[in-house]
C-alpha positions in Angstrom: -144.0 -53.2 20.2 -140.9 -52.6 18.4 -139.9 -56.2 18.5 -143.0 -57.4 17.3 -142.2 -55.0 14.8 -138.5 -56.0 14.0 -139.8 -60.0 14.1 -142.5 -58.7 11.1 -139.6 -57.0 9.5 -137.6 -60.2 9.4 -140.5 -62.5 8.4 -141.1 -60.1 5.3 -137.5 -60.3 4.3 -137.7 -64.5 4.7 -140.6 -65.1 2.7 -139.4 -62.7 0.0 -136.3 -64.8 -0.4 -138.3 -67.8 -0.2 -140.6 -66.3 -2.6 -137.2 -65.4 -5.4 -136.4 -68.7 -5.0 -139.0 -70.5 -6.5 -139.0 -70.9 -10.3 -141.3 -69.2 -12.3 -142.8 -72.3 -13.4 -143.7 -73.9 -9.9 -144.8 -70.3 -9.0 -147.6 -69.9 -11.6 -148.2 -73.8 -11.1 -148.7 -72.5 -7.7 -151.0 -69.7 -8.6 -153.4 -71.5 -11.2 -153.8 -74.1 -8.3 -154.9 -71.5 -5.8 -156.9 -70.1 -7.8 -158.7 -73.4 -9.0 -159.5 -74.1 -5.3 -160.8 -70.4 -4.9 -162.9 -71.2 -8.3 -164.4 -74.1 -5.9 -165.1 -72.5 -3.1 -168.5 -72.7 -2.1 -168.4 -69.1 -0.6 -166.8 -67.9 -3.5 -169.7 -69.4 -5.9 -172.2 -68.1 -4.0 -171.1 -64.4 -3.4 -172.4 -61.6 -5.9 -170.3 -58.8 -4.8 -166.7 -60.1 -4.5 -163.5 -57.4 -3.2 -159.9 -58.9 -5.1 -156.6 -56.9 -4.9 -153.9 -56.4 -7.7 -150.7 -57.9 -6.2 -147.6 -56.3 -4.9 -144.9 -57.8 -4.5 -144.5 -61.6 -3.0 -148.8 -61.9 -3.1 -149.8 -64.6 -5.0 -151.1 -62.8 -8.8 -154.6 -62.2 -9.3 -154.7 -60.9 -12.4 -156.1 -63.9 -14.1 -158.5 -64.3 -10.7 -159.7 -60.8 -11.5 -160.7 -61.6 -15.1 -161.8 -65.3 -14.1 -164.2 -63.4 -11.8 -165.7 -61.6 -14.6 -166.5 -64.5 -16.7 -168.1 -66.0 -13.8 -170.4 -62.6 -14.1 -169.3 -61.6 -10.6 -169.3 -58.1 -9.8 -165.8 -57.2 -9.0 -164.7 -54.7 -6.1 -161.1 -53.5 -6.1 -159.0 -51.2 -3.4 -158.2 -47.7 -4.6 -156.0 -46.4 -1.5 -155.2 -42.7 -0.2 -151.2 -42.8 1.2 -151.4 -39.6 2.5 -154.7 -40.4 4.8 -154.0 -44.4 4.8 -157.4 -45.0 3.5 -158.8 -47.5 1.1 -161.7 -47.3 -0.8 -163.6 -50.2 -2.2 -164.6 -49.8 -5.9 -166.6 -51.2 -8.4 -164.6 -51.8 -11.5 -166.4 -53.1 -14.7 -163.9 -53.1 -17.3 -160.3 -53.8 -15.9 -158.6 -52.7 -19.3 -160.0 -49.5 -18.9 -161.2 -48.5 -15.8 -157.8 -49.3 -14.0 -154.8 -46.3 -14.0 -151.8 -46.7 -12.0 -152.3 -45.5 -8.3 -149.9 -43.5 -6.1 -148.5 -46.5 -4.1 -147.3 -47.3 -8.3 -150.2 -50.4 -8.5 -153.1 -50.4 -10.6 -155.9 -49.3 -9.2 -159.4 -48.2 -9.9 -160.2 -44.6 -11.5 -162.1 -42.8 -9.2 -163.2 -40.6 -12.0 -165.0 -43.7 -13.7 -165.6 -46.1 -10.8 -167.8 -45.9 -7.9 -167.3 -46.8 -4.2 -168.7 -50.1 -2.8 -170.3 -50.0 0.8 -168.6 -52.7 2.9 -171.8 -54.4 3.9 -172.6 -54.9 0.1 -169.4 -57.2 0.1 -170.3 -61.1 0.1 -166.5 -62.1 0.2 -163.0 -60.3 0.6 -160.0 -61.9 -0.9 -157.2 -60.2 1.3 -153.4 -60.3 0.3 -150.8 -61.2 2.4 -146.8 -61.5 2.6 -146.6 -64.3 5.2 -149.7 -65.9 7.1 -150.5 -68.3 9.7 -153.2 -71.1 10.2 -154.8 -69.4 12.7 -155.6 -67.1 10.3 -153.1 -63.9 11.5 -150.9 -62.0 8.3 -148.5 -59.8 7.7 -149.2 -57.4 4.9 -147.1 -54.6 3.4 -147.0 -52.7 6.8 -149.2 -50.0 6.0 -152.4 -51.2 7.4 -155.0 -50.8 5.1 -155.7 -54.3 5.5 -156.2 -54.0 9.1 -157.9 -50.9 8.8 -161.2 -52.3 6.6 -161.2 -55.8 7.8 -163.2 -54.4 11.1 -165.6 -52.6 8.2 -167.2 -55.7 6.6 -170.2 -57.7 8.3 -169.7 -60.5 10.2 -171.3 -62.9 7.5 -168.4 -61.7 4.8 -165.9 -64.3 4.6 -162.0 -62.7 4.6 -160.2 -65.0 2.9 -156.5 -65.1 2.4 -154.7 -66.3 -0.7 -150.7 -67.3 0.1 -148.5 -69.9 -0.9 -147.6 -72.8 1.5 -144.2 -71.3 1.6 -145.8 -67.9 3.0 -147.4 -69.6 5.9 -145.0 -69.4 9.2 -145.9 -70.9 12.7 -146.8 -68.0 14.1 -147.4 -64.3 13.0 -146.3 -61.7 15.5 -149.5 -60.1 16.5 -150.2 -56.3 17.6 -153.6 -55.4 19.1 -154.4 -53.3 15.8 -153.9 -56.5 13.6 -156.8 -58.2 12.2 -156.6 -62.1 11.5 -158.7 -63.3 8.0 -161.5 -66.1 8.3 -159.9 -68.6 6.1 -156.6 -69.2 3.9 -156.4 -70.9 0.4 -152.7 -72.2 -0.3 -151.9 -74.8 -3.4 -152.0 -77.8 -1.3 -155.1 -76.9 1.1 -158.0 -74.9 2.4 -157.3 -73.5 6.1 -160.6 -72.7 7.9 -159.8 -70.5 11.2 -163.6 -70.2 11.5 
């Protein structure tokens, strides 16, 4: 357990220098192409109900996913989170301007005071953030395990989908029984169905 722990730890600490390393050019380059190919995702078009995250550090930026999703008059769902009972919430969020405040993990997240929760089963697609994946669809998030936590929540028929740059994706992510793998994984170059 602890090794697979350690070999997590070291992955995390690769992929963030890999991540430093690229120039903030190629980087957004990178982004607006992932999110193009997320933008053409047939699962993506279809869904109503869609769950996006605000990045952290070394997960590919959404905020220009988030209000891409809007235009495309989707309604948008977005983690609030609980540190001290490692829970999240999903929430709806209609206007990202001012119906996000900053959380207690220091991310934006949505006002519970303004936004309501989401049921899991309402959720057509989840867009899930990682730090390092692999193509059989296992990640490495921040450690906490939020991620892990919902992922057994949502239907079968709701497509996990991971967003990562091809620099994130290693041969093989270290795997504990409580991790939870996502259905398929959007880099800049390619779509990776595990499905």
């Amino acid at each position: 357990m602890d090794e697979v722990r350690e070999k997590k730890h070291e992955i995390r600490n690769e992929i963030s220098m890999a991540i430093d390393s690229l120039p903030d050019a190629v980087r957004r380059d990178n982004t607006r192409t992932i999110e193009n190919r997320l933008f053409e995702f047939a699962n993506f078009l279809e869904s109503k109900i869609v769950m996006l995250y605000i990045n952290g550090m070394n997960e590919v930026e959404t905020k220009d996913i988030i209000k891409r999703a809007f235009e495309f008059g989707k309604i948008v769902v977005l983690p609030a989170f609980e540190p001290t009972k490692f829970v999240m919430k999903p929430m709806k969020v209609d206007n990202p301007g001012k119906d996000l405040v900053t959380g207690p993990r220091g991310f934006l997240e949505p006002n519970a005071a303004k936004c309501k929760v989401v049921p899991f089963d309402c959720i057509d697609i989840a867009i899930i953030p990682g730090i390092a994946m692999d193509e059989k669809g296992g990640r490495i998030g921040s450690g906490e395990g939020y991620y892990d936590r919902i992922i057994p929540k949502f239907p079968m028929t709701t497509r996990k989908v991971g967003l990562v740059f091809e620099d994130q994706l290693v041969p093989q992510v270290p795997m504990e029984s409580h991790d939870k793998h996502v259905d398929i994984i959007i880099t800049e170059k390619r779509v990776i169905y595990k499905i």
